[in-house]
N, C-alpha and C positions, 0 to 999 in steps of 0.2 A: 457431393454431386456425383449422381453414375454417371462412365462414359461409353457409353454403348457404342459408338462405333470404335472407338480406340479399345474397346473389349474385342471386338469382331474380327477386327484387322492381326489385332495379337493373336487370335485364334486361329485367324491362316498363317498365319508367320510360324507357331509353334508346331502346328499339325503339318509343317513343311507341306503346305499347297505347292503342288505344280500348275505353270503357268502354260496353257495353249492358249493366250486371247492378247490383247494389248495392257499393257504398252510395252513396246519393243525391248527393254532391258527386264524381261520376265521376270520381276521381283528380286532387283538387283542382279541377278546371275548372268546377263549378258553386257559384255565392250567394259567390263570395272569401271563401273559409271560411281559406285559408292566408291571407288578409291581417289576419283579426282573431284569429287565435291565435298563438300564439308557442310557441317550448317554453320560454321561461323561465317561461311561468305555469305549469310543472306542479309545482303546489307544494303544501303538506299543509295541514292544522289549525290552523297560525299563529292568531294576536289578527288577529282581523277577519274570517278565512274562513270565521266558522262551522262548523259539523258538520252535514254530509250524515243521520245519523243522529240527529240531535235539535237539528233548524233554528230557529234564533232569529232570527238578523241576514241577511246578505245571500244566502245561501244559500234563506230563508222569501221573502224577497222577491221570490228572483227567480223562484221557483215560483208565487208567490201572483200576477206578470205574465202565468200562462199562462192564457190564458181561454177556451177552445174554444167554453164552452157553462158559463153562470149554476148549473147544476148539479151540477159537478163541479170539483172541487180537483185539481189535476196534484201528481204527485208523482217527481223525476227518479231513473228508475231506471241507475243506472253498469255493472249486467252483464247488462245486456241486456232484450229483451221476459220472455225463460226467467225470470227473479226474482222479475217480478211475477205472473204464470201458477204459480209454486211456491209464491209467498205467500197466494197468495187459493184454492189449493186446499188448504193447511197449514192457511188460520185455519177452514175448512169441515168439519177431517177429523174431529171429534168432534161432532158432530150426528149423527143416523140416517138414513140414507135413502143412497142412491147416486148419483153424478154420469149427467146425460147428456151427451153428448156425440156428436160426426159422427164420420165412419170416416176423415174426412179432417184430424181434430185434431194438430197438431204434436207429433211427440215428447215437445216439454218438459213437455206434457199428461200424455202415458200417464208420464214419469218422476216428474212430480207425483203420480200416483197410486200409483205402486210405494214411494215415500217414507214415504205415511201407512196403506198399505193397503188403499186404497181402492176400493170396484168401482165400475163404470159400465157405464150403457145403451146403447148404442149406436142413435144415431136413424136410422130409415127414410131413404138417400139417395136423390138426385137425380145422374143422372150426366150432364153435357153435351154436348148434340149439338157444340156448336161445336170443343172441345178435347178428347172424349174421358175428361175428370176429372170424379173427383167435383166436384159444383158445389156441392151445401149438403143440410140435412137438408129431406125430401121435406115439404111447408107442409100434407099431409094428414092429417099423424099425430094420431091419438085424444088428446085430454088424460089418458084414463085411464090411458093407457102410463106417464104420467112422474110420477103420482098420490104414487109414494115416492122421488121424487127431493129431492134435498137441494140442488142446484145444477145450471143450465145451462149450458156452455161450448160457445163457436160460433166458427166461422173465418169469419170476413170481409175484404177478399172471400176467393175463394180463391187459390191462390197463381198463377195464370192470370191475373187481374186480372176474373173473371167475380163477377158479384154475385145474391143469391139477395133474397127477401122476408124482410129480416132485424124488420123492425120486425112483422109478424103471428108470426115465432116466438117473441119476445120477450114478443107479447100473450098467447100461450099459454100459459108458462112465468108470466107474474104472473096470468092467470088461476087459479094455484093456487098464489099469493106464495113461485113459486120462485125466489129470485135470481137473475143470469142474469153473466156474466164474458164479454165479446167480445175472442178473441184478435184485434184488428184491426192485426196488425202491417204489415199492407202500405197499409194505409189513413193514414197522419199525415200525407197533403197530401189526402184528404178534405172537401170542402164549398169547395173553390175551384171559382171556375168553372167551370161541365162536368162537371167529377165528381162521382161517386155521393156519397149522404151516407152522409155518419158516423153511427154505432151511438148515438154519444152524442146523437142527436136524437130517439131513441129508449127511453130510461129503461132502458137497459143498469146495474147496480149498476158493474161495473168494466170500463174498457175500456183494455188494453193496446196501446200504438202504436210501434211502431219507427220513430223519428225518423230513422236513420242509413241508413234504406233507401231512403224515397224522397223525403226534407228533406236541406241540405247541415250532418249533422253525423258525426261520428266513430262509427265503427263500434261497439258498444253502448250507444250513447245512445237511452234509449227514456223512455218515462213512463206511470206507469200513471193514470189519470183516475177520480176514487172517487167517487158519488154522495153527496150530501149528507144520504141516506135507506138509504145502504147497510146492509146488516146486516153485525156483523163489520168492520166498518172500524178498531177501536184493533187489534185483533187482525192484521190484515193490514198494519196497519205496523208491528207487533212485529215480525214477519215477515220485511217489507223490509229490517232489519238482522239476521237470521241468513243471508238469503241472497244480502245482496251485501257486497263485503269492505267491511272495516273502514278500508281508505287509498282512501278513493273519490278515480277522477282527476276534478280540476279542471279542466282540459281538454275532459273528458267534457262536465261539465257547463257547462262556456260554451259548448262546440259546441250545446248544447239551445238555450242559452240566444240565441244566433244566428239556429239554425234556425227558431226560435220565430217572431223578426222576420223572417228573409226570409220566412214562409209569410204571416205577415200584413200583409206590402208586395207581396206577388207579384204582376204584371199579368201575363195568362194570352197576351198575345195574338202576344209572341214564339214562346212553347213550340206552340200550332196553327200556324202558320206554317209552321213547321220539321219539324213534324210529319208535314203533307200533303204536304210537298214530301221527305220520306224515304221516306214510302208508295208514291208515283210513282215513285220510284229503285229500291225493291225488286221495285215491279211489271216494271218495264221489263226484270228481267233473269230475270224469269217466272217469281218468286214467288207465292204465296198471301198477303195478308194478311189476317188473321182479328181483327181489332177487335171488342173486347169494352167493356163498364160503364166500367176505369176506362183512360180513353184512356189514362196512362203505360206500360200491357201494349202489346205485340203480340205476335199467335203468328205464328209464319211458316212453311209448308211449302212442298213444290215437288216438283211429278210426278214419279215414280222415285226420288225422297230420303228417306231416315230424315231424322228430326230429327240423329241422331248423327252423319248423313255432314254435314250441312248447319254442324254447326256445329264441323266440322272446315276447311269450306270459307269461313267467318268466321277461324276461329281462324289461319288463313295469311296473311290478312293483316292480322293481328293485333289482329281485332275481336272482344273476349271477350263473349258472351253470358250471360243469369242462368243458364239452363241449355237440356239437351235430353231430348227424349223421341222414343219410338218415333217418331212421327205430326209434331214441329213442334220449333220454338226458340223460346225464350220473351224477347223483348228487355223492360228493362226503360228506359223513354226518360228521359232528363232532364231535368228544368223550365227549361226551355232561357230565359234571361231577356238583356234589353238590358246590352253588353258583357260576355257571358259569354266564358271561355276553353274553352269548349268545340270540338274540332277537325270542327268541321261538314263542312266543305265536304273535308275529307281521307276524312272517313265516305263522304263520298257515292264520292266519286275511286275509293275502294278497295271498294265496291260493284262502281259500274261495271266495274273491273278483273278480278272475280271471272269464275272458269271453270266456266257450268254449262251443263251440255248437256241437249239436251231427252230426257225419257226417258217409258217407259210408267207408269201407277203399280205399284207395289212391291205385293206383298201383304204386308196386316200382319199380326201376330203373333193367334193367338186367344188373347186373354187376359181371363177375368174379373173384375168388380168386384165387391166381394157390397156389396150394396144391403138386405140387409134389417135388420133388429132383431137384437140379440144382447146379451150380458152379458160387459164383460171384468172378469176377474179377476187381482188383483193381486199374486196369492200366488207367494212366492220358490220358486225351484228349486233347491234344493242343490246336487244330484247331476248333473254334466253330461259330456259328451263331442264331441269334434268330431268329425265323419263327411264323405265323402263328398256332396256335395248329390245325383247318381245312386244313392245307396244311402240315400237319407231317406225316402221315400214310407212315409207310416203313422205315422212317428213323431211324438214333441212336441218344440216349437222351444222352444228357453231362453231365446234371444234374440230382440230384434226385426228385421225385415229392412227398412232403413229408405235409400232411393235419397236421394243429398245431392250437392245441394240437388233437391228442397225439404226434406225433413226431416221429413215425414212417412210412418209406421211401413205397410208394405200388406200387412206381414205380420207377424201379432201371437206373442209371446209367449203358450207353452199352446197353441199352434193346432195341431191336426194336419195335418201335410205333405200335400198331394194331388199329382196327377200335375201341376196346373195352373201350381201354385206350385212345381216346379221346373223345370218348361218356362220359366217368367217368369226363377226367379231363373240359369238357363243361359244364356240370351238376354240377360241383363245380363252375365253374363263376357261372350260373344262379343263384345258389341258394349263392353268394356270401362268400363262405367257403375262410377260410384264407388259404392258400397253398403255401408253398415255393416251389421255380421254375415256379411258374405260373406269370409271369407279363402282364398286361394288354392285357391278352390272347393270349400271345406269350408265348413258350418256348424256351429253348436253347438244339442245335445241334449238333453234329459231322458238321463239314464242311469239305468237302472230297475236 
């Protein structure tokens, strides 16, 4: 049998790929996450390992060590940020009223809502001068908008690293004791040094963190954080055992259990260091750096470059990035600490090495974001067909069009096709962007 991706993976491991993207321990090299795990611990249920699903002994314990903030109980989610964002929109789905939520809500959002049926508002955005993205829901909007909302869900930061007024939306949504859910998945090294705060300093009821993105743990170790005042709380850990499996790994969760400690021994003053002295490297071969809220972002552009040529021109010498877009490349940096195996000074080498020439700027693409209010609906579509994306204008989409990573949908299910949105989703073929919903440049339809 060939094994092509354990071919693949061996082939970044041997070509010493460097890591600018997640997950937080960049290929082992960050917090000796390979020193305190083993794979002999990847073990089950046994006498003594407690259950993940109804924690008594050491499993309670070691959740009951995660203390972020006096108000909230950690809870370790084993399949990801997605589980807990499904459970806390499952335990909400039978009360009345509809979710709000931003235009820039993760997928696993709009699938939480297709799950229970559920509609949502769509809050007034904010789009960013600095990166072009949506940045957060616009801090103007009327409370009487959100008057029959049953639930707030918000992305913080965005997936840029840019941060909005999250604590005034939060006061607006309990100005009318609407619970509030922070997908804060790029946030779990939040409230160290320098960086922006955490949601949880803000009486957020649930705040979802992806530990494995920018903490050194194992790729879907995340935790969801419950207020002590939450509504729906027994309900939302009902929850957490329908939507993560039943053999949760143990692995998983002592990678949390890790991450936990490095975040709360971390001295910040290796990771600036190294930081500023990457920034100059980038500058020097005449780069843009656009520094944002949470210093682990940078976006990086360059006169006459797509983001997509740019990080093509990383990707050669074998420096993988989180991702790219029309306009920049988004690095995510690593919490660079005292003897890390992180391949610093090889980053820089194979900067310096890089081939870029001076050019004029590029014109970009006219492409809009819609910014206003709207209502999505969550109603299934039977009847579908795949078309042409040049022969879709007018029609309804079935599916959502969602560019990955990030992983958020910018074009909804139900929506009718305009000339705009398939100028956009053409310009993703060309420039060969991975997009779910898009196959071989065809999408899928309503078939009336």
């Amino acid at each position: 049998m060939s094994k092509p991706l354990s071919n693949k993976l061996n082939d970044l491991v041997n070509n010493a790929a460097i890591s600018l993207h997640v997950p937080g321990h960049k290929n082992m090299t960050i917090g000796h996450l390979d020193r305190s795990l083993s794979f002999n611990m990847d073990m089950t249920e046994i006498t003594g390992l407690d259950d993940l699903h109804y924690p008594e002994e050491v499993i309670l314990s070691s959740m009951e060590n995660i203390k972020k903030h006096p108000d909230y109980t950690a809870h370790y989610l084993v399949n990801g940020t997605t589980s807990g964002i499904l459970s806390v929109i499952q335990a909400f789905s039978l009360l009345r009223g509809k979710y709000a939520i931003p235009r820039n809500a993760h997928k696993s959002v709009f699938h939480g809502l297709d799950l229970v049926n559920g509609d949502a508002l769509f809050l007034d955005m904010a789009i960013s001068k600095k990166t072009n993205q949506y940045l957060g829901p616009d801090v103007s909007f009327a409370l009487e908008y959100l008057k029959d909302s049953k639930m707030g869900i918000l992305t913080y930061p965005n997936y840029y690293g840019e941060c909005f007024d999250i604590q005034n939306i939060i006061r607006k949504f309990k100005q009318l004791n609407i619970p509030v859910l922070v997908d804060e998945a790029h946030g779990a090294h939040f409230d160290l040094v320098g960086f922006p705060n955490s949601s949880l300093n803000f009486g957020a009821d649930f705040v979802v963190q992806s530990y494995h993105k920018t903490l050194p743990a194992l790729t879907m170790g995340s935790i969801i954080f419950i207020h002590k005042n939450a509504p729906q709380r027994d309900n939302v850990l009902k929850y957490l055992s329908y939507f993560q499996t039943s053999s949760p790994s143990y692995l998983i969760m002592s990678s949390l259990e890790n991450a936990q400690a490095f975040y709360e021994n971390y001295d910040v003053h290796e990771f600036y260091k190294k930081r500023a002295i990457l920034i100059e490297t980038l500058k020097t071969k005449g780069m843009t750096v656009v520094e944002v809220e949470d210093q682990l972002k940078l976006n990086i552009n360059c006169n006459g470059y797509s983001g997509y040529e740019l990080q093509k021109i990383f990707e050669n010498k074998e420096i993988y990035v989180e991702l790219a877009d029309e306009h920049q490349i988004l690095l995510v940096l690593p919490l660079w600490h005292h003897e890390d195996d992180y391949p610093f000074e090889k980053l820089l080498d194979r900067i310096m090495s890089m081939d870029i020439e001076i050019r004029e700027n590029h014109k970009l693409s006219d492409v809009h974001f819609q910014l206003e209010r709207g209502t999505y609906y969550s109603a299934n579509i039977e009847k579908t067909k795949w078309i042409d994306i040049d022969k879709s204008e007018y029609q309804i989409l079935a599916n959502y069009i969602v560019p990955y990573p990030p992983g958020i949908p910018m074009m909804f299910k139900g929506e009718t096709i305009t000339k705009n949105m398939i100028k956009l989703m053409n310009y993703w073929n060309d420039q060969q962007v991975r997009v779910e919903g898009i196959k071989n440049s065809k999408i899928e339809i309503k078939d009336e």
